[in-house]
Every structure is written in structure tokens, then in C-alpha cells.
matplotlib code that plots the C-alpha trace (Angstrom):
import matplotlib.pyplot as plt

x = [-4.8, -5.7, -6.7, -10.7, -10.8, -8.2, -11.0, -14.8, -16.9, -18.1, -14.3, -13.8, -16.1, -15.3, -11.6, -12.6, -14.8, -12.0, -9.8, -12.5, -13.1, -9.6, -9.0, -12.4, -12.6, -8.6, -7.8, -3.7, -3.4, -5.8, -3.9, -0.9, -2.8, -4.8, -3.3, -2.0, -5.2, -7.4, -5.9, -5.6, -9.9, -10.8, -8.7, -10.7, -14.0, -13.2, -12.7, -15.7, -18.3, -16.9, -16.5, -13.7, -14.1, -12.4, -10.0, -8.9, -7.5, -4.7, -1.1, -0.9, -3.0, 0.8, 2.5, 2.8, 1.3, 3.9, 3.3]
y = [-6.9, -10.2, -13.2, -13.3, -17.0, -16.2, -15.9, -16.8, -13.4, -14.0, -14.6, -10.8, -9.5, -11.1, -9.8, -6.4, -5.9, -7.5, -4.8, -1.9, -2.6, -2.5, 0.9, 2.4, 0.5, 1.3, 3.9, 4.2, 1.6, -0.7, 0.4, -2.1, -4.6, -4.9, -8.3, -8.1, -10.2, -7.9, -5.0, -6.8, -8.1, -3.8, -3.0, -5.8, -4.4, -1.3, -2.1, -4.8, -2.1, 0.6, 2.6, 5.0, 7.3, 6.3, 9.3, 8.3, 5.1, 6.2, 5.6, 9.7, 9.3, 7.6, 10.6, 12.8, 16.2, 19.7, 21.1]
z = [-13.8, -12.6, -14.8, -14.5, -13.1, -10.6, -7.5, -8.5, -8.4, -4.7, -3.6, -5.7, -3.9, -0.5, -0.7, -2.1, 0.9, 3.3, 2.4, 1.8, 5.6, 6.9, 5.7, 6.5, 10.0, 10.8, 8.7, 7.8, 10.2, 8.0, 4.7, 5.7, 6.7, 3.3, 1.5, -2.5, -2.9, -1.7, -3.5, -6.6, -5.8, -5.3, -8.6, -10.2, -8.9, -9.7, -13.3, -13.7, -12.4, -14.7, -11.0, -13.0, -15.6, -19.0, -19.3, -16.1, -17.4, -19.5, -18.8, -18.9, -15.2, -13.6, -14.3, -11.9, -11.6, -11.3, -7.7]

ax = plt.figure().add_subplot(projection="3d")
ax.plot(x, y, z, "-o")
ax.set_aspect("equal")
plt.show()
């Protein structure tokens, strides 16, 4: 993950919302327009706020699941 001083928590947020908007406002269009800041600002958030559950990250959750 990012170093915490890379953006100061209002630039987090900023980006995070940036690139939470593209996708919700555009859709799959929106999904390559997000920058590798503003993924790299939601994966922060998402981590800072606790948003996922613990057993969720584990290197186990990369693997794929059978079909």
C-alpha cells in the first residue's frame, strides 16, 4: 500500500471520491478512466476505515476460486 504521507488525508479523500465518482457516474466507461492515484487513495480508505472484514485480508483472498 501507499506510504501514509504520500497525499495529506483531505487529498485521500479527494482522490478516493474522484475515482468512486467515475465509476458510479460512468460506469465501465468510468473504470478506465480512474487514475493509479485514485485507486491506490480508495485502497487506502478502504484500509484506514477498517471498510473490509479481516479474513478478507489474507493472501488466500488472491487465489482464485474453482468454477
Amino acid at each position: 500500500m501507499a506510504e501514509p504521507s504520500r497525499w495529506s488525508q483531505d487529498e485521500m479523500l479527494r482522490l478516493a471520491a474522484r475515482g468512486v465518482l467515475k465509476v458510479d457516474l460512468m460506469g465501465e466507461r468510468g473504470a478506465v478512466l480512474v487514475t493509479c492515484d485514485e485507486v491506490a487513495a480508495m485502497a487506502a480508505v478502504l484500509a484506514l476505515t477498517q471498510a473490509l472484514p479481516d479474513a478478507l485480508l489474507k493472501p488466500e483472498t488472491l487465489k482464485r476460486k474453482p468454477t
